[in-house]
N, C-alpha and C positions, 0 to 999 in steps of 0.2 A: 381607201386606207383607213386604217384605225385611230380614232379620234381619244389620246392616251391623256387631254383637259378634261374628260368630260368629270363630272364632279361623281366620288364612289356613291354618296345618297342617290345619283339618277342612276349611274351605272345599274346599281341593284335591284330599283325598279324598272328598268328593261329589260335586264334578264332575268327576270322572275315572270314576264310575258311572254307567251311563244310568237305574238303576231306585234306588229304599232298598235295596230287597232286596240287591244289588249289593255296595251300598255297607260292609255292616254285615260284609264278609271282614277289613278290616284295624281291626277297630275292638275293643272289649269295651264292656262295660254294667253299672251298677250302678241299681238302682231303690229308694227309702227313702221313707218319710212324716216320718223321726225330722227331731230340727227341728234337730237339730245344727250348728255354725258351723265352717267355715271345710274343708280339703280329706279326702279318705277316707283312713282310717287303717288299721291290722290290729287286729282283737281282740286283747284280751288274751289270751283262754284259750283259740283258736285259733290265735294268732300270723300270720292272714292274714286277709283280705277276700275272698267272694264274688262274682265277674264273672258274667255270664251273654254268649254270644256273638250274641242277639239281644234289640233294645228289647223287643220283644212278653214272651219269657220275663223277662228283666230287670223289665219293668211289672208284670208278673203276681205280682209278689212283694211289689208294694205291695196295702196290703189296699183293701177298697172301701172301707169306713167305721170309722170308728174301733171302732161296738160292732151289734149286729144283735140284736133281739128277736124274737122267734117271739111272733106273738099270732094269738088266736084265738076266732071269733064263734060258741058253738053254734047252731046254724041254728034249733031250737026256740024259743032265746031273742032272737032277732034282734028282735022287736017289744017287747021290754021295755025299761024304761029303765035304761041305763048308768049302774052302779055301779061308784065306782073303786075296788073293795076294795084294789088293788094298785098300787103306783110311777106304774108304764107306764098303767094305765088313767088314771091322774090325769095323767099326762106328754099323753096323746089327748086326754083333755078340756081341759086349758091350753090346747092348740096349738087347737082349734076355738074357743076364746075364753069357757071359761065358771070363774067362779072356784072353785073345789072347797072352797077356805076357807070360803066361804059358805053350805055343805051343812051346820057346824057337828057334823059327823060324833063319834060315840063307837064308840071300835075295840076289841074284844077284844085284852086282852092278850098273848095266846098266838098268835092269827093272824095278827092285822094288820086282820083285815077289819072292814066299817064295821058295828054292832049297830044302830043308828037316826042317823038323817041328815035333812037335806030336801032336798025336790027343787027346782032350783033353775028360776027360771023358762024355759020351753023347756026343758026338758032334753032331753038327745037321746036315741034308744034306740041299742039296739045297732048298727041297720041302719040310721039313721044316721052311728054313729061308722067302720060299715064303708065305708059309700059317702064318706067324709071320704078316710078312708085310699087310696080305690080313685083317688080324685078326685087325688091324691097320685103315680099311677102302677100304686099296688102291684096285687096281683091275687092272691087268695083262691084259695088249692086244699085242697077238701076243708076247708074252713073258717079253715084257714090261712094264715101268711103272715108271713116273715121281717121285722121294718121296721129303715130303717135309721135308726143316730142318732149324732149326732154329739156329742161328750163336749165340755163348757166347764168351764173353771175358778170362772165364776161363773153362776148360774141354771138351772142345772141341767141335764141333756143336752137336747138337741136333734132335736125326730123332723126327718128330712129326708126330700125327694123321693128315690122308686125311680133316678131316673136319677143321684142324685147322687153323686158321687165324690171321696172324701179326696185332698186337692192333694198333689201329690209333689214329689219331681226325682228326674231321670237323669240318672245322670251317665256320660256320653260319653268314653271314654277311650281314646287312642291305641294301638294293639297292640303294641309293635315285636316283629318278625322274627326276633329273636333271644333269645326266652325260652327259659327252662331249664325245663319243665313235667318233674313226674316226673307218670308216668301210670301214675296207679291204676284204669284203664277195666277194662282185663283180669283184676282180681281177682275170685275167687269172689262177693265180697261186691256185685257192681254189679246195675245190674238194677231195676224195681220194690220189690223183696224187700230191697233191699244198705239198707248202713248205712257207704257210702263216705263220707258227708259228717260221721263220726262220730270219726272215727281219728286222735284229739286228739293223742298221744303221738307217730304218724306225723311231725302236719304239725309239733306242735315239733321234733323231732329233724332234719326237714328244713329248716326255718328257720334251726336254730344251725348245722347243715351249715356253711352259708354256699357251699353247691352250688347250690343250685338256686333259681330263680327264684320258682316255685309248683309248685300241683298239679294236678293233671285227671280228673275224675272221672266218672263216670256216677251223673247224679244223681237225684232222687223230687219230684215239685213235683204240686199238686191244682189245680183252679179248679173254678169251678160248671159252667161248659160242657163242659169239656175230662176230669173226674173225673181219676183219678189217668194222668199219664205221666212217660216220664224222660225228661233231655235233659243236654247238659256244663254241667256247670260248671269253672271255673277259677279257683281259688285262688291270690292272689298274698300273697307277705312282702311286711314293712314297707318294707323296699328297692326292692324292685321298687316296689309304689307310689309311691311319693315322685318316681320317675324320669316316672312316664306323664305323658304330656299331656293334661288333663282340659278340657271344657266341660262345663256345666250346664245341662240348662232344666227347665224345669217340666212334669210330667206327671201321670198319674191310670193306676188300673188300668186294667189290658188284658187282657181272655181272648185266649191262642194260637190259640182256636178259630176266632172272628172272625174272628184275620186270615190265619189256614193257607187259611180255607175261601175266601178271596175269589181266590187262584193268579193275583194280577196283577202280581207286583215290589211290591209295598204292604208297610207294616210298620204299627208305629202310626202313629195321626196327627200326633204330636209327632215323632215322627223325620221322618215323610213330609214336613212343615211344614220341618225343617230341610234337607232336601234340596232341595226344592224352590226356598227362599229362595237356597242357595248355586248352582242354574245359575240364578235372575233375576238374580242379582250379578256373574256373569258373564258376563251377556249386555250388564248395563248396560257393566261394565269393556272388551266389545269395541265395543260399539256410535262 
């Protein structure tokens, strides 16, 4: 469906692009999970904000899930019955529906772990609680396997599905043409190896300046698909923020890799969604 908020200054630079790809030259990016109210500010002990020049990099910097556990089924013990010595194993058995309260468990002091228990009716074994989990998305390597879980304020975290992704926004920010970028690319320090994005003292002294706009840097960013590569970033002051023209929407992470490897004009599917909506709005407005 056609997205009739989006602001007429973006509208017009999307459909002035034939592809996203296109699109994202006169734009910047910010991508965040934090739950923060109202427009993007400059750190304090930065004295600027982080852009990235495309959604994809921009997304990739929200995380997937709030927290991720590494669990694991030794393959020997797969036919025994699941014992939640620990947090996470009793967090597996909740979520398959059995009450661990009810085990009336006595735990070594010094472990944690359960010394005598009962078994509750059904109990599950291990190979079981793994095909729970698999049943979930995930997928076991070498007996392993990251889960992911989502952190509450009340009842305690949350295991979720493999495909699930912490809600975000991006926020969409107008470029203008006439920034004052000092560019830090060319210093010794850039590179995989640099430590550009560290240069605390720099970016204040540039700030109080009151020369220059932001900075530019050659920056270090990881993802699971993608392991480590660099790409710019752009640092803007407080000032300069305050000037840009922002829109918002709602996003989730993005590996780079996904969308480098698809070489269609594509970006995320949230941007791509926004493009898309602003040439059907223009087609309705000629129609």
């Amino acid at each position: 469906m056609t997205d009739m908020t989006t602001p007429d200054w973006l509208n017009e630079t999307l459909r002035a692009a034939e592809t996203p790809r296109e699109a994202v030259a006169g734009l910047l990016f910010h991508g965040t999970v934090e739950p923060f109210e109202g427009p993007l500010v400059a750190s304090d002990w930065e004295r600027l904000r982080w852009f990235a020049e495309t959604p994809e990099i921009a997304q990739s910097y929200c995380p997937q899930s709030g927290s991720e556990v590494l669990k694991s089924f030794a393959r020997y013990a797969l036919d025994q019955h699941m014992i939640p010595h620990y947090d996470f194993d009793e967090r597996i058995l909740t979520t398959m529906g059995f009450d661990v309260a009810a085990m009336e468990a006595v735990r070594d002091e010094m472990t944690g772990r359960m010394t005598s228990y009962r078994l509750l009716p059904k109990h599950p074994t291990n190979r079981q609680a793994q095909d729970f989990l698999e049943a979930m998305g995930y997928r076991f390597d070498d007996e392993s396997c990251w889960i992911k879980v989502r952190m509450r304020d009340v009842g305690g975290d949350e295991i979720m599905p493999a495909s699930w992704r912490m809600p975000g926004r991006l926020f969409v920010c107008e470029r203008p043409q006439d920034l004052r970028l000092y560019d830090l690319q060319s210093s010794d320090e850039g590179g995989l190896s640099g430590r550009q994005w560290m240069r605390t003292e720099l970016f204040e002294a540039l700030a109080t300046s009151g020369e220059w706009d932001g900075i530019v840097i050659d920056d270090i960013h990881q993802t699971r698909r993608m392991g480590q590569f660099g790409h710019r970033s752009v640092g803007l002051f407080q000032p300069t923020i305050r000037r840009l023209r922002t829109h918002v929407i709602a996003c989730r992470h993005e590996d780079p890799y996904d969308v480098w490897a698809k070489r269609d004009g594509s970006t995320t599917p949230e941007f791509d969604d926004l493009h898309r909506c602003a040439h059907d709005v223009g087609q309705l407005l000629a129609a």
